[in-house]
N, C-alpha and C positions, 0 to 999 in steps of 0.2 A: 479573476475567479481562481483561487485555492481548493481542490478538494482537500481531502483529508479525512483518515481515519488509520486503523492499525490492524497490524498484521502479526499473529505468533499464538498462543506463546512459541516460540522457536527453539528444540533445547539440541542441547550437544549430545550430536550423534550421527551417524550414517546417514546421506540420503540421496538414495538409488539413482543413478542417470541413466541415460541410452547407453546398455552395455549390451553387446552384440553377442553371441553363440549360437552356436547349430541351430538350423532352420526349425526343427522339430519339438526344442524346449527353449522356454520361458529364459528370458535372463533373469539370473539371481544373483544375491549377493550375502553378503554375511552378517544377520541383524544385530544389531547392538543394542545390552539390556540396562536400565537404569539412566536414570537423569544423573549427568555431570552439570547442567546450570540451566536456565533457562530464562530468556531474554525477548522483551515487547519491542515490537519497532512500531513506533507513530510517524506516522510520514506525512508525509503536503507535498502533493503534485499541482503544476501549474501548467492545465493542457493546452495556450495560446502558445506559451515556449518548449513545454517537453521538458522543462527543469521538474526536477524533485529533490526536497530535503529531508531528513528524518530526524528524529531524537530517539538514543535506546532506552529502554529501562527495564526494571526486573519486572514489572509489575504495569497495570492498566488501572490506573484511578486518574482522579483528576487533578493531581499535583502534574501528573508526566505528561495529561493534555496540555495543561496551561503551559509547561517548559514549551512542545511544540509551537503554542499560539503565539507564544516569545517568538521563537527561534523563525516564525512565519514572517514575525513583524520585520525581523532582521534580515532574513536571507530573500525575500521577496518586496526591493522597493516599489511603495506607490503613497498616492494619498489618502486612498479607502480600499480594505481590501473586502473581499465579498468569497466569506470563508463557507463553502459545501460539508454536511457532515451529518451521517446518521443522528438518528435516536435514543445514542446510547447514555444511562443517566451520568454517567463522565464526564459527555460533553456539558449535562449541564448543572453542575456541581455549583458549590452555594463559592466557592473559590473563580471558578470559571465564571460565572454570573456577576460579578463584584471586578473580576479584573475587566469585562465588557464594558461596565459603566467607566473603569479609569481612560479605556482605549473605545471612544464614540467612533470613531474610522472605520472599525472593524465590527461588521455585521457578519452574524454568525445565521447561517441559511440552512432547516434542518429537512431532510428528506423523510416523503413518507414512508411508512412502515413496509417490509414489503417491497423497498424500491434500492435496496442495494445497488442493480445491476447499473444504477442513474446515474452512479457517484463512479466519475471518468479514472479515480486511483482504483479500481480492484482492475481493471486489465496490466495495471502499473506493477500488482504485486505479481503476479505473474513474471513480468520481465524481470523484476528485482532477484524473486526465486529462482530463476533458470540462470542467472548471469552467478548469483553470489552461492546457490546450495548445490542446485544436481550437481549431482556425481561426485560429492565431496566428503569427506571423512572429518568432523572435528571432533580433537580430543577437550579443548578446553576452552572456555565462555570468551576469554580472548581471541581464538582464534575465528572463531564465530563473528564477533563484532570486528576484524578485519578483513573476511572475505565481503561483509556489508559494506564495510565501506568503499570495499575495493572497486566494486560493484557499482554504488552510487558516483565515485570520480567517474569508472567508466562510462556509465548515461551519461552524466551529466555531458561530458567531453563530448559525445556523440550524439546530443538530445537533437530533436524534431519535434516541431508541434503534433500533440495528438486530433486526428483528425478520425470521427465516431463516422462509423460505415453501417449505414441501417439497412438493411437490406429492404430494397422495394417492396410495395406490397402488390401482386399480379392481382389485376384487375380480372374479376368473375368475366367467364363466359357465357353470356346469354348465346340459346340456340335461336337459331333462323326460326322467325315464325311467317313467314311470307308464302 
């Protein structure tokens, strides 16, 4: 099982970490105005390994899903893979739809509306964004798509199965009727 879906737009600029000062004010920092570039990341997490891949692009159509649905077939061996992924019309583009019929292995499994939180890559982006942005200053779209990658070697090196923690549900207390 693959999730998958994407994360950004992403553009060059400031973005604020845990920056510590006097107890009594806020940390702050000094905002930066204007887009210098701005960059999509399509990703695919595989929560049995804890591996993830991405492709970047400028932009979210479905030429730059289907690169990722490549880059899935490549970077995650198996003999069927059972691809997780939103709703969005992207994913099912008359391109993407046409490449499914050349690749029958790959079943594409779409989530209901509404059910983002299902899909096990959005706790992913999180780690992605804490590892490659907080606290970081880029001045230019290159530099950007090197602290991502920087990012992804680093998981990767360090990956663990994602293991989903649902918190229990406390069973209601009936009162005594005795």
């Amino acid at each position: 099982m693959i999730c998958v879906d994407e994360l950004g737009p992403l553009v060059v600029k400031t973005y604020p970490g845990a920056t510590y000062g006097p107890r009594d004010r806020r940390a702050t920092f000094e905002p930066d105005y204007g887009r210098r570039g701005i960059l999509w990341v399509h990703g695919a997490f595989e929560p049995a390994t804890g591996e993830a891949a991405f492709v970047l692009s400028d932009a979210r159509d479905g030429a730059s899903h289907l690169r990722l649905l490549e880059h899935v077939l490549t970077t995650f061996p198996s003999e069927r893979w059972l691809v997780i992924e939103d709703n969005l019309t992207t994913h099912k583009s008359r391109d993407v739809r046409a490449a499914q019929v050349a690749w029958p292995e790959l079943q594409l499994q779409f989530l209901p509306k509404y059910a983002a939180w299902r899909n096990l890559i959005e706790p992913w982006w999180k780690q992605l964004k804490n590892l490659a942005l907080k606290g970081h200053r880029f001045e230019t779209l290159s530099e950007l798509e090197a602290a991502l990658h920087g990012a992804l070697t680093y998981w990767n090196a360090h990956r663990h199965p994602y293991t989903w923690k649902k918190l229990p549900q406390q069973q209601p207390v009936l009162p005594d009727t005795a």
